[in-house]
C-alpha positions as CSV (number, residue, x, y, z in Angstrom):
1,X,35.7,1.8,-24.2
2,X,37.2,2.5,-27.6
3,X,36.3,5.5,-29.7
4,X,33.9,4.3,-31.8
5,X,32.4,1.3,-29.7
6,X,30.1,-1.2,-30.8
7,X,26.4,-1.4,-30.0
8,X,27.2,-4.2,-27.5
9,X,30.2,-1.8,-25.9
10,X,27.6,1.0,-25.9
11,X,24.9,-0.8,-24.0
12,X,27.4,-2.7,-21.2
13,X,28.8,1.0,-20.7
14,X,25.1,2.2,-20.1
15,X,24.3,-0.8,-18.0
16,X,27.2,-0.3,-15.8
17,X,26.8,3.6,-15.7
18,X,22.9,2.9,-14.3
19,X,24.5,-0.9,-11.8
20,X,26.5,2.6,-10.4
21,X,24.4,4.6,-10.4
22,X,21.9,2.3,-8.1
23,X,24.8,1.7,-5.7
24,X,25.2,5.2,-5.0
25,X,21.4,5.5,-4.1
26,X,21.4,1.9,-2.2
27,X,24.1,3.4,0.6
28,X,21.6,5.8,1.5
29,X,21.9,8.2,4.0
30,X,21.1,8.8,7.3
31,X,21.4,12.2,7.5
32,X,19.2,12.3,4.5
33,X,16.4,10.2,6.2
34,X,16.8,12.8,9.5
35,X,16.6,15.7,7.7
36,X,13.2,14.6,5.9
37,X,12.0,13.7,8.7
38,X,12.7,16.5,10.3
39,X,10.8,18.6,7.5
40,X,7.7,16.4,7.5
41,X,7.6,16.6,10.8
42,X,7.9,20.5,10.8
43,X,5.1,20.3,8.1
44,X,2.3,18.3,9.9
45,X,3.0,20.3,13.1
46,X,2.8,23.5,11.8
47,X,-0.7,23.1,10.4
48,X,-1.9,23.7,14.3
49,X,-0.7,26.5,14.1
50,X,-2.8,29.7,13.3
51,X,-2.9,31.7,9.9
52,X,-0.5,32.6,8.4
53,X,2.1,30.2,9.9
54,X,0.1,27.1,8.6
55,X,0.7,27.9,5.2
56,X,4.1,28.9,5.8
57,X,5.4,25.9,7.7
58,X,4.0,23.8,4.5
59,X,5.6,26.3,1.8
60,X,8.7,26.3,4.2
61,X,8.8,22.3,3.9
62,X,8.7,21.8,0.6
63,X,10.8,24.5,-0.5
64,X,13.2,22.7,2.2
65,X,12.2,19.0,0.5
66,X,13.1,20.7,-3.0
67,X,16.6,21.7,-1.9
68,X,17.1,18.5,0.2
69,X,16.2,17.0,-3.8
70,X,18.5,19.3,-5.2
71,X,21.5,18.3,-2.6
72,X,20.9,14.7,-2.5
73,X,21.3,14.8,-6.8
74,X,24.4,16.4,-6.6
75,X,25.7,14.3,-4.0
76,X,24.3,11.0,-5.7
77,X,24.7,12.2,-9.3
78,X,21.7,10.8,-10.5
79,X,18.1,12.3,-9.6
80,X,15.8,9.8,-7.3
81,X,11.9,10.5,-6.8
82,X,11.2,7.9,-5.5
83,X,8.8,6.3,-7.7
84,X,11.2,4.0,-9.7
85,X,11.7,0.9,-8.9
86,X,7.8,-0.4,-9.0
87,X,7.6,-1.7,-5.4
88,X,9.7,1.4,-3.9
89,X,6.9,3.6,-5.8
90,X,4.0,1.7,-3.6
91,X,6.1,3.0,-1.0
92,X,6.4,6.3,-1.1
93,X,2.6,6.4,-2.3
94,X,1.4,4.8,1.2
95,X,3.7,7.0,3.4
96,X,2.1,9.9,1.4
97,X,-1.2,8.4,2.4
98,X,0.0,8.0,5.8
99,X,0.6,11.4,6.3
100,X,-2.8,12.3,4.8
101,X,-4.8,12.0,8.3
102,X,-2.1,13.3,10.1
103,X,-2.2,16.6,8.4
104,X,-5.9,16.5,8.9
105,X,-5.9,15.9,12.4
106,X,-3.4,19.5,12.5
107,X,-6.1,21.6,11.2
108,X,-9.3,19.6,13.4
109,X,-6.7,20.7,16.4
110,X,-6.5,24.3,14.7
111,X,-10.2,24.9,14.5
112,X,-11.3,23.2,17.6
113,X,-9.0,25.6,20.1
114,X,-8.2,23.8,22.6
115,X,-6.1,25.4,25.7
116,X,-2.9,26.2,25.4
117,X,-0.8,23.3,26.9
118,X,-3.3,20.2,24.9
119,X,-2.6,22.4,21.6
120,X,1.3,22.3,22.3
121,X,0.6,18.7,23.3
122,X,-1.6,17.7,20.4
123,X,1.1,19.8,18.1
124,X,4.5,17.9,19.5
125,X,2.3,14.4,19.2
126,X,1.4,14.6,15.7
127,X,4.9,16.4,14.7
128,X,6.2,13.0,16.7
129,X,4.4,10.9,14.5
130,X,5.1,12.7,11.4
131,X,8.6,12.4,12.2
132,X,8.7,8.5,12.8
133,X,6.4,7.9,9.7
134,X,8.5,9.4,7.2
135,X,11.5,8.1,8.7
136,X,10.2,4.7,8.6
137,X,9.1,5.2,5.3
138,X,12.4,6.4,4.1
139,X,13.9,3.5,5.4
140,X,11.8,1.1,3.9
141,X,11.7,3.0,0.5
142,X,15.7,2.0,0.6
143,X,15.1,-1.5,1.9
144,X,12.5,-2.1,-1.4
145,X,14.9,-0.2,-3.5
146,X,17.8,-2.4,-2.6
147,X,16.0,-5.6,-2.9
148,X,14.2,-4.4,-6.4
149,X,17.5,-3.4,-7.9
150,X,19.7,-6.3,-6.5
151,X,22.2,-4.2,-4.6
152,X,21.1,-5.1,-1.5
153,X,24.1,-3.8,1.1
């Protein structure tokens, strides 16, 4: 692009920069898709767990989704939430949803006390299910992504 470029130059440059851009996200990662699992997992499971480890396992997992954010912008070069493109954004909302009961169904475990090895049980079934929900729902967030933005791989 020349120095001074024209309004045309200036707007293929940007559409090129953001046809990048969306080729970098559409590789995705599986690391990236373990690792929030991983955490959402780590989150629904700890909310068994007595005061104050409930609210710690939950502050733990998103300061740990924040600087899972932070390193997947760097790497990428571009910041993704998740809610652009418009379908992708359905996704992410419904695997929020999704994880809504779950979490519930932690604390109902919490207050009802059961014995020791059906709360372990109960805690490693709904961590389990946590963990294959988000993954799932990562992977499908990239699948709609791809398709929405054409760079389908």
């Amino acid at each position: 692009m020349t120095e001074n470029p024209t309004p045309a130059e200036a707007l293929e440059a940007i559409r090129q920069s953001r046809k990048a851009a969306e080729r970098r996200v559409a590789r995705g990662s599986w690391r990236y898709d373990l690792t929030y699992s991983a955490i959402f997992a780590a989150m629904i499971g700890s909310q068994a767990l007595d005061m104050p480890i409930n609210s710690l396992g939950v502050a733990g997992g998103l300061l740990a989704l924040a600087l899972l954010y932070r390193r997947e912008t760097e790497r990428l070069g571009v910041a993704v939430n998740g809610m652009t493109p418009r379908r992708a954004r359905w996704v992410a909302i419904g695997l929020g949803l999704a994880m809504l009961p779950l979490m519930l169904a932690a604390i109902v475990l919490n207050y009802r006390e059961p014995p020791l090895h059906i709360h372990l049980l109960g805690i490693a079934a709904l961590s389990l299910v946590a963990f294959v929900f988000a993954l799932v729902g990562s992977r499908l967030w990239l699948r709609v992504y791809r398709r929405e933005t054409g760079t389908g791989e």
